[in-house]
C-alpha positions as CSV (number, residue, x, y, z in Angstrom):
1,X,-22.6,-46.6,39.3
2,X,-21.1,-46.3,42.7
3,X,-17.8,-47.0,44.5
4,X,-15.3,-46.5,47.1
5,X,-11.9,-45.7,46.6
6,X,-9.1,-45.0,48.8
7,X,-6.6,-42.7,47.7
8,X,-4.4,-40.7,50.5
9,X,-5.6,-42.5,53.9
10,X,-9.0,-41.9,52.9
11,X,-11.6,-43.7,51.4
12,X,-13.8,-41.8,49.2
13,X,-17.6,-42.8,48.4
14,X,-18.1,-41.4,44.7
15,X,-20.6,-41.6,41.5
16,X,-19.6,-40.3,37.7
17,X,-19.9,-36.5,38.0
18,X,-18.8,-36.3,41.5
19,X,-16.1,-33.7,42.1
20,X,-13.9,-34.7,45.5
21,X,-11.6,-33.1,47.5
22,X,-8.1,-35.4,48.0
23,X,-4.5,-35.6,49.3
24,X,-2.7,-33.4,46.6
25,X,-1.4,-35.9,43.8
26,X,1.6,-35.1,41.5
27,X,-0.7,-34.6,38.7
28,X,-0.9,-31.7,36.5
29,X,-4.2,-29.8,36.3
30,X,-6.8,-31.1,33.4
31,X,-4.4,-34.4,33.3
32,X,-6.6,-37.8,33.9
33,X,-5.9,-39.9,37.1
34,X,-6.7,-43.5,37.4
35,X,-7.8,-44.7,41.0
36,X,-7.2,-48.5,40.7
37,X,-7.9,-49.1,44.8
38,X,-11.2,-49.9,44.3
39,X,-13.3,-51.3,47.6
40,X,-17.0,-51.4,47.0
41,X,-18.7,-51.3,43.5
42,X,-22.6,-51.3,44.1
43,X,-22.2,-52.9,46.8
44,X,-19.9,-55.4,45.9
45,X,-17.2,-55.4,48.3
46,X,-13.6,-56.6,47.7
47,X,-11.1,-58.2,50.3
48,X,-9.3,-55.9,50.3
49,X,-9.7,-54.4,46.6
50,X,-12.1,-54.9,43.5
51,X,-9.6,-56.7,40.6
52,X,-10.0,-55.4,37.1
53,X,-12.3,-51.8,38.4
54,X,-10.6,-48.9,37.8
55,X,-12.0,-45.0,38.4
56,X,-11.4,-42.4,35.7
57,X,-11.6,-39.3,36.9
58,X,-9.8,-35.1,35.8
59,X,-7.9,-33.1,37.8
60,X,-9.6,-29.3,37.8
61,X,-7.4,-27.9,40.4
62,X,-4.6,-27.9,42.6
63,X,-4.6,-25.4,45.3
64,X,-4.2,-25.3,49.3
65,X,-6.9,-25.0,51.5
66,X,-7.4,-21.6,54.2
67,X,-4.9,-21.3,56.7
68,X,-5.2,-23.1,60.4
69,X,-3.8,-21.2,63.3
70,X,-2.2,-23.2,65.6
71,X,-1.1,-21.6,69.0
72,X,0.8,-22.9,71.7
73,X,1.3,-21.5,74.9
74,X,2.8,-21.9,78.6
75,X,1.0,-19.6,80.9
76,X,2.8,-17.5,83.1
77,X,6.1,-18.5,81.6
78,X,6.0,-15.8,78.6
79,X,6.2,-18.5,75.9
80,X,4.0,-18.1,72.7
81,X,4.5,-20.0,69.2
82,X,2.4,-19.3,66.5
83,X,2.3,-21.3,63.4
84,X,0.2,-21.5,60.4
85,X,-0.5,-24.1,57.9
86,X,-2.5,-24.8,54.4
87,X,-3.0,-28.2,53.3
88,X,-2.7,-29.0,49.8
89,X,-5.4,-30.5,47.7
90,X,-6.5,-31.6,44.1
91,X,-9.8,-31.0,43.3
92,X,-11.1,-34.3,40.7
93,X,-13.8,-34.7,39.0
94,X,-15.1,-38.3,38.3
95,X,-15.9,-39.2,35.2
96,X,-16.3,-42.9,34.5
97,X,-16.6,-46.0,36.9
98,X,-15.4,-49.1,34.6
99,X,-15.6,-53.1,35.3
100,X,-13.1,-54.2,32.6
């Protein structure tokens, strides 16, 4: 089976076995999560959301992603301002798509 689901601003196309990179969710590693914003199920679209289809999938890992530079600068005025930043992530994999 196939879906969409939207978790974190995104929508996310997936199949069982799938792993996907998402918006870090409080979840502890190896814990289940159950995506319940379901939009398309073989092509079966909702308005806006499937009822009654939920996605079953593990967390494997939380982590942050490689650093981003981000440099600002006014030339000939001696300003600089350098920042970093790593986005946090959880790393699922999907394990069952159900129609209950």
């Amino acid at each position: 089976m196939k879906a969409v689901i939207e978790t974190g601003g995104k929508q996310y196309y997936v199949e069982e076995g799938t792993t996907i990179y998402v918006e870090k969710l409080d979840i502890e590693q190896g814990k289940e999560v159950v995506f319940d914003k379901v939009l398309v199920v073989n092509g079966v679209a909702g308005k806006p959301y499937l009822n009654n289809v939920k996605v079953i999938g593990e967390v494997i890992k939380n982590g942050k992603q490689k650093k981003v530079i981000v440099f600002k600068y006014l030339p000939k005025k001696k300003h600089r301002k350098k920042q970093g930043h790593r986005q946090p992530y959880s790393k699922v994999l999907i394990k069952t798509i159900s129609n209950s």
